[in-house]
Each structure stands twice: as C-alpha cells, then as structure tokens.
C-alpha positions in Angstrom: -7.9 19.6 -26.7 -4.1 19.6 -25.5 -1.3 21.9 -27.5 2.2 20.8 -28.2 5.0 22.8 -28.6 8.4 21.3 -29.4 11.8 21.8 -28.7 15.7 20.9 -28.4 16.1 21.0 -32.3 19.6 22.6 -34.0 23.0 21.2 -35.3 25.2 18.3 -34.8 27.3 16.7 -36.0 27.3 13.1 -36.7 27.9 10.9 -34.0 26.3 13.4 -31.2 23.1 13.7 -29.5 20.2 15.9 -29.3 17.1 15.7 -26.5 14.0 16.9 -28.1 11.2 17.7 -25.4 7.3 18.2 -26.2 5.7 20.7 -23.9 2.0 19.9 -23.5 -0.8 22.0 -22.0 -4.8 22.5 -22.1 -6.4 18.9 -21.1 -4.2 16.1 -19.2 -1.1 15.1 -20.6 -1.3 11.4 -19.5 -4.5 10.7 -21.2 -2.9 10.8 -24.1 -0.7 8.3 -26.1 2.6 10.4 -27.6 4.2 9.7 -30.7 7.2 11.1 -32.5 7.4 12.1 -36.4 9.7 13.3 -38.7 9.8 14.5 -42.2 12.8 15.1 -44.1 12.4 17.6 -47.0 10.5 15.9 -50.2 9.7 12.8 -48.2 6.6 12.0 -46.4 6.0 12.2 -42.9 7.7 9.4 -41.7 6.5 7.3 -37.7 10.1 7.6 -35.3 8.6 6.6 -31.6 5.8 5.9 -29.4 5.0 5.6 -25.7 1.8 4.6 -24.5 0.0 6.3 -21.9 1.6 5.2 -18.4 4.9 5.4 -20.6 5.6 1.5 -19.5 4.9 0.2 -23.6 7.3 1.9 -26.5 7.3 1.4 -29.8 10.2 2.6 -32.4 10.6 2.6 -36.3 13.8 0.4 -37.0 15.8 3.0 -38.7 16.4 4.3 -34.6 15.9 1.3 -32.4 19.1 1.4 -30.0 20.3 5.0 -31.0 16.5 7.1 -29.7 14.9 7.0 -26.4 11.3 8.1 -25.7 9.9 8.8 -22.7 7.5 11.3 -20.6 6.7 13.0 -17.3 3.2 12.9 -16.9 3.8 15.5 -13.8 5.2 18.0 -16.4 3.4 17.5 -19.2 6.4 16.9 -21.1 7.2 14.4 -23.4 10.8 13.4 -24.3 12.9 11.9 -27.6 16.8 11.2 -26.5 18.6 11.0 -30.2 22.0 9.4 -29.6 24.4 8.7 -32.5 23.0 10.9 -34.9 23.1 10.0 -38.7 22.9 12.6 -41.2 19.8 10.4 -42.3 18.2 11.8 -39.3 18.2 15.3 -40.8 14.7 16.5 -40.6 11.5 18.6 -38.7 10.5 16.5 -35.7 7.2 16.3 -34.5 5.8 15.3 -31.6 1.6 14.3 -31.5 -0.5 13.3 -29.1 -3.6 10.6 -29.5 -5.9 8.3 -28.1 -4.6 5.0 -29.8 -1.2 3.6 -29.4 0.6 2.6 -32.9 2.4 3.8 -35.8 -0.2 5.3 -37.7 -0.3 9.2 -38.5 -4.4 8.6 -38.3 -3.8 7.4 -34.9 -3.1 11.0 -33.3 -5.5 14.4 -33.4 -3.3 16.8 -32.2 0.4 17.9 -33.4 2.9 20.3 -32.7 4.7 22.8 -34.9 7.9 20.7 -35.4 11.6 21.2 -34.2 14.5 20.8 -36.9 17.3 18.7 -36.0 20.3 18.6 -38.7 23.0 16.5 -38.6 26.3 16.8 -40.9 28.7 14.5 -41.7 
C-alpha cells in the first residue's frame, strides 16, 4: 500500500504557474504508475496527466498539453505536476493517484491522495 499526500495548491492569477508535488510513502514509489486528477465543483472527476513508471512515457488530457508538465523522482518518492499558463478553467481540487496500469482511466489507479486546490482568477 503506498500513501499520497499532495501539495503546492493556492491562488493565481491567470496566466501564472503553480508546481503541485505528490509525496509518496509506505511501499516503493517507482512501482507504481502516477496519474494526476482534478475535479472542479459539480463536475466529475476529470484524468489531467500520466507518467509511467520509469517516468520516460506521459500521457496528458488535451485541455493541458503544452501548458502542464508531469514528472517524478523515484529517489524521493515524489511525484510532480508543473501548471504553466493557468486558465481559470483550471480551477479545481487536484489529485494525484498512484496504480499499476498506465492510462487515463480512474479504475486504472488503487490509491489516491487527499487533493490540493489550485484557483485561478481572471
């Protein structure tokens, strides 16, 4: 079992950047595939990023491609999300999860964190 906590969340304005980080601990970080969710209030949780195991294969929703970065640091079980040029459609409560199966797919990862909120205004 591995337990996430996130961080890096707050406010900025549109147009800045946040780094959101995903502390892991309990069984080894780099077995695990890490994804990054969001949900925005009254929508559903909603896939943003994932990097696979070694951290060589990402994946990314299109909504972000060219403005978020994902990566990880296996040596500190920590995983990574760089948000640059932030749109207030970003507004929401990351997550970061961890799985055994690379993909978009909420099904896809066993273990979750508590979420970070990031809020961008216009």
């Amino acid at each position: 079992q591995v337990q996430l906590v996130e961080s890096g969340g707050g406010l900025v304005q549109a147009g800045g950047s946040l780094r959101l980080s995903c502390a892991a601990s309990g069984r080894t970080f780099s077995s695990y595939v890490m994804g990054w969710f969001r949900q925005a209030p009254g929508k559903e949780r909603e896939f943003v990023a994932a990097i696979s195991l070694s951290g060589r294969i990402t994946s990314y929703t299109d909504s972000v491609k060219g403005r978020f970065t994902i990566s990880r640091d296996n040596a500190k079980n920590t995983g990574y999300l760089q948000m640059d040029r932030l749109k207030p459609d970003d507004t929401a409560l990351y997550y970061c999860a961890a799985g055994h199966s690379f993909g978009q797919l909420r099904q896809f990862y066993n273990y979750w964190g508590q979420g970070t909120q990031v809020t961008v205004s216009s």
